[in-house]
C-alpha positions in Angstrom: -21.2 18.4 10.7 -21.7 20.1 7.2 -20.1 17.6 5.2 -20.4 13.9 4.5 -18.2 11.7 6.5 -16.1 8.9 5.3 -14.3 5.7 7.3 -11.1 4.5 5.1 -9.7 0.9 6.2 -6.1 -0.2 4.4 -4.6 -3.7 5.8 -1.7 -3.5 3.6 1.1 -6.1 2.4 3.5 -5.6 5.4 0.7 -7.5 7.3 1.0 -5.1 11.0 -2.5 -4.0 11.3 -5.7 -1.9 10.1 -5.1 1.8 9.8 -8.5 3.4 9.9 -9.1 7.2 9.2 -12.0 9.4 9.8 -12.6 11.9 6.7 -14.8 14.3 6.6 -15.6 16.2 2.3 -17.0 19.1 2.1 -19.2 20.5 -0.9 -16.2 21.4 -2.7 -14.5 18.0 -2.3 -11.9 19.0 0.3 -11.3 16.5 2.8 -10.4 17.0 6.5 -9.0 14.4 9.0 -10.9 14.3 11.9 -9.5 10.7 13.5 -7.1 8.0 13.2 -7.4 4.8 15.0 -4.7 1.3 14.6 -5.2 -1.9 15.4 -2.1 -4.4 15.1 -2.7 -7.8 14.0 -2.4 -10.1 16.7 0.9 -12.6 15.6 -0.8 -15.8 15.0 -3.0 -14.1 13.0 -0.3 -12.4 10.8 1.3 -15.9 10.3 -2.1 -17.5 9.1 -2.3 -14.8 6.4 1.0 -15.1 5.8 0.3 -19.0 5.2 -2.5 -18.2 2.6 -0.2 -16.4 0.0 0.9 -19.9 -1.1 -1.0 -23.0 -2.3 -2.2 -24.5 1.3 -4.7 -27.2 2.0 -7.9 -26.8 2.1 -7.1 -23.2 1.2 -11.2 -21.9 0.1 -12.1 -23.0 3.3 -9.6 -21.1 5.0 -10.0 -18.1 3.1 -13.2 -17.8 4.0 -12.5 -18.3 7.5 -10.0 -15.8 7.2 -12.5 -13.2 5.5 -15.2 -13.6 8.3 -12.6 -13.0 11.2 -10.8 -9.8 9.2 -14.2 -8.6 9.1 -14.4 -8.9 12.9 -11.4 -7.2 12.9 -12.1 -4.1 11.1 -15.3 -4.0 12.8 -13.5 -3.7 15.9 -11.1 -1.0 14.3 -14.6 0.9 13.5 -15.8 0.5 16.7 -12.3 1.6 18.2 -12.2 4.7 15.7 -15.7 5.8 16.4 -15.6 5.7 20.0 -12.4 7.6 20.4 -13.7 9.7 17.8 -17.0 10.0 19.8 -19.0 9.9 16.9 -22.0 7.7 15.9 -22.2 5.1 13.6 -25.4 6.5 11.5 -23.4 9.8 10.6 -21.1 7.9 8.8 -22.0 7.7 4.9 -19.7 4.3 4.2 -16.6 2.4 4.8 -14.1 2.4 2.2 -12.5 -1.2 2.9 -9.3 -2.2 0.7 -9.1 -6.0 2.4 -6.5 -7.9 2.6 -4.6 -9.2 -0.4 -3.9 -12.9 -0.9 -3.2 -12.8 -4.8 -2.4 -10.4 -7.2 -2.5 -11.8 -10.4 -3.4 -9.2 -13.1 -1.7 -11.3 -16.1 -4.2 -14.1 -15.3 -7.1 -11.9 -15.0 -7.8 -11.5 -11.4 -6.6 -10.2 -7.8 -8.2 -11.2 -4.4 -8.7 -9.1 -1.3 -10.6 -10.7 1.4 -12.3 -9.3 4.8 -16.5 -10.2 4.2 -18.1 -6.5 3.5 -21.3 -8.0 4.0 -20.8 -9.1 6.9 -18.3 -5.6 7.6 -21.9 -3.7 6.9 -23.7 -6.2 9.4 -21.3 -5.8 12.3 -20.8 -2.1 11.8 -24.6 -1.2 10.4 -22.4 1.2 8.0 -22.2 1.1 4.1 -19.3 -0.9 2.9 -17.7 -0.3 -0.1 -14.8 -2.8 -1.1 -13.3 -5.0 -4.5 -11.7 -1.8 -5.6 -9.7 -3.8 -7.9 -11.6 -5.9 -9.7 -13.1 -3.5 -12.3 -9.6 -2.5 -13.3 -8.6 -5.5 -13.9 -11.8 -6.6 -16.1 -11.0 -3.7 -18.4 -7.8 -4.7 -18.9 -5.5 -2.7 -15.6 -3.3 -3.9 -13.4 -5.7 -2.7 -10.4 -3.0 -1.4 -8.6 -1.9 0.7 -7.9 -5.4 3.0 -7.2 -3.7 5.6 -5.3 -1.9 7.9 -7.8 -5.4 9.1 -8.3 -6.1 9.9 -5.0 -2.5 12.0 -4.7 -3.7 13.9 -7.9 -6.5 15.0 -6.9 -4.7 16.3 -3.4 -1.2 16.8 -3.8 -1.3 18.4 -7.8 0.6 21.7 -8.2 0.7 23.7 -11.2 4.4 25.3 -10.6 6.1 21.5 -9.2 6.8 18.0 -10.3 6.0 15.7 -7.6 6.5 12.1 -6.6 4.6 10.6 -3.9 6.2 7.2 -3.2 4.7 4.9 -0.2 6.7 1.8 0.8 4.6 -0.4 2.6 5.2 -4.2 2.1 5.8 -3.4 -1.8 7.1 0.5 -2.7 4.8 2.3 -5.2 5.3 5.4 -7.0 3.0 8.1 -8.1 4.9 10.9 -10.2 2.7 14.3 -10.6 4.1 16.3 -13.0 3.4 20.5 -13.0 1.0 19.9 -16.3 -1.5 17.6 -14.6 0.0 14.9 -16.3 0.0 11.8 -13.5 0.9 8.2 -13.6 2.1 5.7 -10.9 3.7 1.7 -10.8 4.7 -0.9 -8.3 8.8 -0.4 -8.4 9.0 -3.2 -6.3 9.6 -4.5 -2.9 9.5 -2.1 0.0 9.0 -3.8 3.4 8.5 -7.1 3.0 11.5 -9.0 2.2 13.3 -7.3 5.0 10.7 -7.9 7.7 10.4 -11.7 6.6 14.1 -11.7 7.1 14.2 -10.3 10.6 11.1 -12.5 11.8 13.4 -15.7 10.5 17.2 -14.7 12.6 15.6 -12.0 15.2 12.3 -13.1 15.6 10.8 -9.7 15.0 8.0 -8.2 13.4 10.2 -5.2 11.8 13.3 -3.6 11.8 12.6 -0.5 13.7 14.6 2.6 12.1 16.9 -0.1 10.2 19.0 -0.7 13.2 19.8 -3.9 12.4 20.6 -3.7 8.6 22.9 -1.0 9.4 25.1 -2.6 11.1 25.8 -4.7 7.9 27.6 -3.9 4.4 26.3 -4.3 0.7 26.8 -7.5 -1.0 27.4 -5.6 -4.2 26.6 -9.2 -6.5 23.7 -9.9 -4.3 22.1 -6.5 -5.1 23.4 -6.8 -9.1 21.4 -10.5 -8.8 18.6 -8.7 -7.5 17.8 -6.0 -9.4 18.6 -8.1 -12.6 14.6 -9.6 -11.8 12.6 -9.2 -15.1 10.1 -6.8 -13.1 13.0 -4.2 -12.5 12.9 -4.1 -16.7 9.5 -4.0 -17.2 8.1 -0.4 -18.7 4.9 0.6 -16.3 2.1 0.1 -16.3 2.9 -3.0 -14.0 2.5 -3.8 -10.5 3.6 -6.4 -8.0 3.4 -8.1 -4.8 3.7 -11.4 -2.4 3.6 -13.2 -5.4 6.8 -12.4 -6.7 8.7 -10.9 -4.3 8.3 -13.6 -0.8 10.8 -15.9 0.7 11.0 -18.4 -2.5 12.6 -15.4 -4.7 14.6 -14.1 -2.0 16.7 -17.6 -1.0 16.9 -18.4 -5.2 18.9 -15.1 -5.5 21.1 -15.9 -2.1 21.8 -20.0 -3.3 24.4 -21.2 -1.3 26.4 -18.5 -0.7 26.8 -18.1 3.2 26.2 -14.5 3.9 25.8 -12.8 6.8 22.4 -12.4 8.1 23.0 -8.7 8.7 24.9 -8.0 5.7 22.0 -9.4 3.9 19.4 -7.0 5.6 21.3 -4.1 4.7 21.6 -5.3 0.7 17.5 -5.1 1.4 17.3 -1.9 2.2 19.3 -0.8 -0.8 16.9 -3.5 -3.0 14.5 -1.2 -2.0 16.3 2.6 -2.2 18.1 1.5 -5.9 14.6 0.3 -7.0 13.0 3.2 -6.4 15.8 5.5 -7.6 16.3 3.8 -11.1 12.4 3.9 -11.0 12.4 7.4 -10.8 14.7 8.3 -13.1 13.8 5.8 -15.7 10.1 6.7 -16.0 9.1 10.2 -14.3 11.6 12.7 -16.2 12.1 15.7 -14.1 11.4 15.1 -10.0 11.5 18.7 -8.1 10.5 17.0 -4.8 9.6 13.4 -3.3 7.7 12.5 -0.5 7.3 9.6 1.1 4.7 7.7 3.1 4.4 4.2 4.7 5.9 2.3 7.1 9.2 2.8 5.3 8.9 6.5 6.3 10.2 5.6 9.7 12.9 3.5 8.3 15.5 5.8 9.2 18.5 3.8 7.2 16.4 3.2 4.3 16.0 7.2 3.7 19.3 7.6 4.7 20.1 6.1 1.5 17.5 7.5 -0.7 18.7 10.7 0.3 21.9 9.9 -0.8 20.8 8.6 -4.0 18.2 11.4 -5.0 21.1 14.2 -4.1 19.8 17.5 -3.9 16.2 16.4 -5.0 14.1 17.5 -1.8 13.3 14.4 0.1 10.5 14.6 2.9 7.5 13.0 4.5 3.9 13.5 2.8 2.9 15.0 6.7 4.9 18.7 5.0 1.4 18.1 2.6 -0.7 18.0 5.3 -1.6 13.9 4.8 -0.3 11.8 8.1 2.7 9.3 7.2 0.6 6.6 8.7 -2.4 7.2 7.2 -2.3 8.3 3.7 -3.7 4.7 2.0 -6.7 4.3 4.7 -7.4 8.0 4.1 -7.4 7.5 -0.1 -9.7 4.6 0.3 -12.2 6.7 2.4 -11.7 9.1 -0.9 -12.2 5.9 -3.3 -15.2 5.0 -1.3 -16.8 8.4 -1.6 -16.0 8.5 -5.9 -17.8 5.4 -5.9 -20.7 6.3 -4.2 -20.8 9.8 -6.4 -20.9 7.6 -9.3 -16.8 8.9 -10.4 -14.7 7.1 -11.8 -11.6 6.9 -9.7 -9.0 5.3 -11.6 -6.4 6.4 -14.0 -6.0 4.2 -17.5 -2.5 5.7 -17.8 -1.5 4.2 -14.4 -2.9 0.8 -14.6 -3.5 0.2 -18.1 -7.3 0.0 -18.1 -9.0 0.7 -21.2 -10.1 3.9 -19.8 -11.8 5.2 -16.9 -13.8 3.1 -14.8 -16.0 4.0 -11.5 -14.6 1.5 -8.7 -16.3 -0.4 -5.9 -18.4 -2.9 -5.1 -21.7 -1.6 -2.7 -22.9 -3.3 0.5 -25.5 -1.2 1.7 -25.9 -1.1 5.6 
């Protein structure tokens, strides 16, 4: 193959799996998809990360425990990806590994994503290039979110505005206007709140297609309680995740009031739909079409209402761009991985706030 060929790994906030993509650049920085590959998180593992966004004991320990087996992990989704890719490990330039998040703390000064890279680079005798965030955040970012400039550089048009917005576990929103000019936030929760929900009255992972919080209404002051949070105020550049947005915050805003457990998915799902329309109108002027990607993308309620929201602004998936719904974070962290090994920088100071442009990435050779 002519080109130089790229493994991206994204374990995001919704905690179901590794996505791993295959990318292959050419000389003139175009990137093809050659494979995808998934591997779900098996449940007692989700719960143990879930377990190490809070203060636990003898939490180092088990972070590091935790890093050394999500290594395995996404050794395993290498393996997996290569094999039914049936390609071989020494064509393979590096990984692009994002981790797994277990604080985000850009106001103190620091974030933390674990899964070993050394020992990623050991298992998988492939380059590993990981901490993404961390050089951001040094020079003053959020670190997060990194892939608006990842959707510039492959979803730009000179004739329309475009917002890119993927709801994982937390929604984010990259807005691309005609002029080049691009900038991207956290609007808030996406996923997460309503998949938390579900585990604690369903016991399931996910609410496949919304079905279950449509069945329920709005509890008009329950959303008005919600999106009253001092992060739904806050002028970008700003990001967000489990730290804010988790179980604690959720149960604060429902006190003692004895909803229904339905009733109270559905007011989720329009959490995450008014967020991300206010967001939109409040901070990227003139939208001529929005795509999504994520998990969200197959919440068929949740776009339901964004469509009714947006009106006639065209609404679609990112695959009408030629980007998989599924795959468009592993596939910009095999694209981060590749800027960093190029010696680019690959963030954008108007996104996150840096003090200006900074090359990203921290190097484990194989």
């Amino acid at each position: 193959m002519a080109g130089e060929l790229f493994i991206g790994l994204m374990s995001g906030t919704s905690l179901d799996g590794v996505d791993a993509a295959l990318v292959e650049f050419n000389d003139q920085q175009q990137l093809q998809v050659l494979h995808t590959f998934f591997l779900r998180y098996p449940a007692v593992l989700r719960a143990e990360i879930l377990a190490l966004q809070h203060p636990t004991d003898n939490e180092l320990e088990a972070t590091a425990l935790m890093a050394n087996t999500l290594a395995r992990l996404y050794a395993d989704a290498v393996i997996g990806l290569l094999n039914e890719a049936n390609i071989k490990a020494e064509t393979i330039t590096a990984i692009g590994c994002h981790g797994q998040t277990i604080r985000h703390r850009p106001e103190l000064g620091f974030t933390l994503q674990i899964g070993n890279a050394a020992l990623l680079a050991e298992l998988t005798g492939i380059t590993v290039v990981s901490d993404f965030r961390s050089r951001d955040i040094a020079a003053g970012g959020q670190g997060a979110p990194l892939v608006p400039a990842f959707h510039k550089a492959v979803f730009a048009d000179s004739k329309i505005n475009r917002a890119i917005i993927n709801i994982g576990g937390i929604a984010n929103i990259t807005y691309i206007a005609h002029s080049g000019e691009t900038f991207g936030f956290d609007s808030g929760p996406g996923n997460m709140l309503l998949d938390a929900w579900i585990k604690q009255h369903l016991d399931l992972d996910f609410d496949a297609n919304g079905d279950w919080a449509s069945t329920g209404s709005t509890i008009t002051p329950l959303l008005a309680s919600m999106l009253e949070d001092d992060y739904f105020s806050l002028i970008p550049p700003k990001s967000t995740g489990r730290d804010l947005f988790n179980d604690k915050w959720l149960n604060k805003h429902l006190s003692n009031d004895n909803y229904q457990p339905n009733d109270v998915a559905h007011t989720l799902v329009a959490l995450t739909a008014h967020s991300i329309h206010i967001a939109l109108k409040e901070h990227c002027g003139s939208v001529d079409e929005v795509y999504i990607c994520g998990g969200g993308a197959k919440n068929g309620f949740l776009i339901q209402q964004l469509k009714f929201l947006l009106g006639d602004t065209k609404l679609s998936n990112i695959d009408e761009l030629g980007i998989g719904t599924d795959w468009a974070e592993a596939i910009a962290f095999a694209w981060l991985a590749q800027q960093c090994l190029h010696q680019k920088t690959a963030n954008l100071a108007e996104v996150t706030g840096a003090q200006g442009p900074r090359i990203l990435g921290a190097i484990y050779q194989a």
